[in-house]
TORGU-366046 format. One line per 3 residues: number of its first residue (from 1); for each residue x, y, z of N, C-alpha, C, O, CB. Coordinates in steps of 0.2 Angstrom, whole numbers, always signed. Glycine has a CB too. Example, Ala and Ser with C-alpha at 12.3 -4.5 7.8 and 13.67 -1.06 7.14 Angstrom:
2
1) +66:-28:+39:+62:-22:+39:+66:-16:+39:+71:-17:+42:+57:-22:+45 | +64:-11:+35:+68:-5:+36:+64:+0:+39:+67:+6:+40:+70:-3:+29 $
END
This chain:
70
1) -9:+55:+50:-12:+48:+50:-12:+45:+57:-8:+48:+61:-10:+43:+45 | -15:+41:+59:-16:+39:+64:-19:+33:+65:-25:+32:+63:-19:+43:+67 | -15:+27:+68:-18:+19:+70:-22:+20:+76:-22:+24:+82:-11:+14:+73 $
4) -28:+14:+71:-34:+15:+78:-32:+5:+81:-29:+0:+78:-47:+17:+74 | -36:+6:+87:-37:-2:+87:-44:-2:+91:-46:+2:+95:-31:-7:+91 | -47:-8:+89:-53:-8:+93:-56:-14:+92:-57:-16:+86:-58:-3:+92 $
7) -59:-17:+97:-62:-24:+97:-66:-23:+92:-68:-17:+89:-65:-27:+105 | -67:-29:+90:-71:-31:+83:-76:-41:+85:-74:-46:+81:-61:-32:+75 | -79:-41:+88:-80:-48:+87:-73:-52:+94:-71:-50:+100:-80:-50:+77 $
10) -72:-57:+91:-67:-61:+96:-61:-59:+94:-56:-63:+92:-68:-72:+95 | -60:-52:+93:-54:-50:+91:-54:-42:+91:-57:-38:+95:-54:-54:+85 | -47:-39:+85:-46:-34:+86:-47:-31:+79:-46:-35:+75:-40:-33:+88 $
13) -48:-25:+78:-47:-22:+72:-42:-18:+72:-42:-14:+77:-52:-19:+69 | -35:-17:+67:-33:-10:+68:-33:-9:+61:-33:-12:+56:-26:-9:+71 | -33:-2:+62:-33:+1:+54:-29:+8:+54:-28:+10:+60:-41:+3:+50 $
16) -28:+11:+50:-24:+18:+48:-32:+22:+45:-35:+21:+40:-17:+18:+41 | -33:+27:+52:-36:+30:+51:-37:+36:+46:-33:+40:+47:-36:+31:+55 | -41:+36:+38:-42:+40:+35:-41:+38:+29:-42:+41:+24:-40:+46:+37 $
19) -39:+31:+29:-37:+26:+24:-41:+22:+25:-44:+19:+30:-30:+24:+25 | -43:+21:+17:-50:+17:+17:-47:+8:+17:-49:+3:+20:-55:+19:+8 | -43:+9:+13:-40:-1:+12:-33:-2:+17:-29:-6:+17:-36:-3:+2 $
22) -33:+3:+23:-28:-2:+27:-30:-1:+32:-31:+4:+36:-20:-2:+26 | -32:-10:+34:-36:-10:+40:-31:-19:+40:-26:-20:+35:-47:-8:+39 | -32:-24:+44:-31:-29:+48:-35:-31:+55:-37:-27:+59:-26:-28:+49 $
25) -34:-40:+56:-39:-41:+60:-33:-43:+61:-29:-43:+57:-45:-44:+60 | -34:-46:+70:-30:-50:+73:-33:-53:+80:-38:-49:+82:-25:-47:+74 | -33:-58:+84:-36:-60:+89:-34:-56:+95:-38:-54:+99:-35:-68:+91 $
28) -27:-55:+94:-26:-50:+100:-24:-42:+97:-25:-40:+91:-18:-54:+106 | -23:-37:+101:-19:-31:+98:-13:-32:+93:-12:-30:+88:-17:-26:+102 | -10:-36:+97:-3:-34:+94:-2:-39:+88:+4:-38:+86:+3:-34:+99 $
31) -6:-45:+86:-7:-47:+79:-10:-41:+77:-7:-37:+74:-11:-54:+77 | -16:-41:+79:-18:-34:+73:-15:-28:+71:-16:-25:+66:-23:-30:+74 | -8:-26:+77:-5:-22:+74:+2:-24:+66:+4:-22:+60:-2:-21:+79 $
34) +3:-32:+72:+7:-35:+65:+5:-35:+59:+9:-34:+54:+10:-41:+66 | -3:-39:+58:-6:-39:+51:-6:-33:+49:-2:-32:+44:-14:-42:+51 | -8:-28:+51:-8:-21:+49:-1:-18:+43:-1:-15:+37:-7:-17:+56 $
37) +4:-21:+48:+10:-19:+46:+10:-22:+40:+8:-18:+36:+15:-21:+50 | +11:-28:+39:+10:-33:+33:+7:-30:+26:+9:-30:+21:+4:-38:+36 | +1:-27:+30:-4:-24:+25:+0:-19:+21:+1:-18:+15:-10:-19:+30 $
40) +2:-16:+27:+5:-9:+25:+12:-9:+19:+14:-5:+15:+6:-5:+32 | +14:-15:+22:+20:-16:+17:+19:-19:+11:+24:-19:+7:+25:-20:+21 | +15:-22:+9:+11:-24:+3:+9:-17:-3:+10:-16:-9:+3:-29:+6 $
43) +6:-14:+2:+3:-10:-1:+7:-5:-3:+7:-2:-8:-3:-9:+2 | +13:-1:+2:+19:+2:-1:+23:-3:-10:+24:+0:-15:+24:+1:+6 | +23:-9:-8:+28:-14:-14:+21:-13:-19:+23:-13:-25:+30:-24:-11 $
46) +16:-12:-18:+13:-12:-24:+14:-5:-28:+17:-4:-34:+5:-13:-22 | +13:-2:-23:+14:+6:-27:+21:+7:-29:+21:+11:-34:+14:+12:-21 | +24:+4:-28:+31:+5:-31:+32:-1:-35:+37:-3:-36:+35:+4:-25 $
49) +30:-3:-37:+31:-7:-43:+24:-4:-50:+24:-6:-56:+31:-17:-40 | +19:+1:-46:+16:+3:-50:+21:+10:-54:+21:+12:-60:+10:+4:-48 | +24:+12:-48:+28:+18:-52:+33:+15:-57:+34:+18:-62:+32:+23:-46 $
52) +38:+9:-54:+42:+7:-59:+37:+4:-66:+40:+1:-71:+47:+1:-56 | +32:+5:-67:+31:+3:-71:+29:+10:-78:+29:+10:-84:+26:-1:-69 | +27:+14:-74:+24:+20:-76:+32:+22:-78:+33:+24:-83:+18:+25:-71 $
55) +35:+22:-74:+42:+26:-75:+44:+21:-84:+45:+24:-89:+50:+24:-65 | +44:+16:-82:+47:+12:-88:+43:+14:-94:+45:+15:-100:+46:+4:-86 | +37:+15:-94:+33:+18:-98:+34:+23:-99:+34:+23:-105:+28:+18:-98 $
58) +35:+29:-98:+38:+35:-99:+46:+35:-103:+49:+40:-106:+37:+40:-91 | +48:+30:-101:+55:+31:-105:+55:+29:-111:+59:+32:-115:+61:+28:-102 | +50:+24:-114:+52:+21:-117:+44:+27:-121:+43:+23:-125:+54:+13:-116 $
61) +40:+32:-121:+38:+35:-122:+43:+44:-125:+41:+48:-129:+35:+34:-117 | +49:+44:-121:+53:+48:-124:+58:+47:-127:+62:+51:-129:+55:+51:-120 | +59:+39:-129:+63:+37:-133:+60:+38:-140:+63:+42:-144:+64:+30:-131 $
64) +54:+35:-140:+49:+35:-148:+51:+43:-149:+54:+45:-154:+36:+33:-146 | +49:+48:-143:+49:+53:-146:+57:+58:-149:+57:+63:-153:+44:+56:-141 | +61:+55:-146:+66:+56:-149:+69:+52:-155:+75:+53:-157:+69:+57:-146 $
67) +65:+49:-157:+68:+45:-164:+65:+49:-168:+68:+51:-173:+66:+36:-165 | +59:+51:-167:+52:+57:-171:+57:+64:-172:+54:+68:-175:+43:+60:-164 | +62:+65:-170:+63:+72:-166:+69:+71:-175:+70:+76:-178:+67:+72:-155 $
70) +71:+65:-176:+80:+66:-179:+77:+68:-186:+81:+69:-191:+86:+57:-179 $
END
């Protein structure tokens, strides 16, 4: 992957190239890098609280299925 930046209007865009939802604006580069960052760290915590969730679902999925089992 690969960070782009490039003027945008009275400002900057950066984004991770090949990634459709993380992108950020900022007035200068280096807010748009920082928003970026931001971005990026949101969107890691999201993913990860979608896996603790699926994880939590799957246990309590092998639980049911071992009570079926006895």
């Amino acid at each position: 992957m690969r960070i782009m930046v490039k003027e945008d209007g009275d400002g900057y865009l950066a984004r991770v190239r090949g990634s459709q939802n993380l992108y950020a604006y900022g007035l200068t580069q280096e807010q748009a890098l920082d928003e970026l960052s931001s971005v990026i760290d949101m969107t890691m915590d999201y993913h990860l609280e979608q896996v603790d969730i699926e994880r939590r679902a799957r246990q309590e999925l092998l639980s049911r299925r071992a009570a079926y089992a006895v």
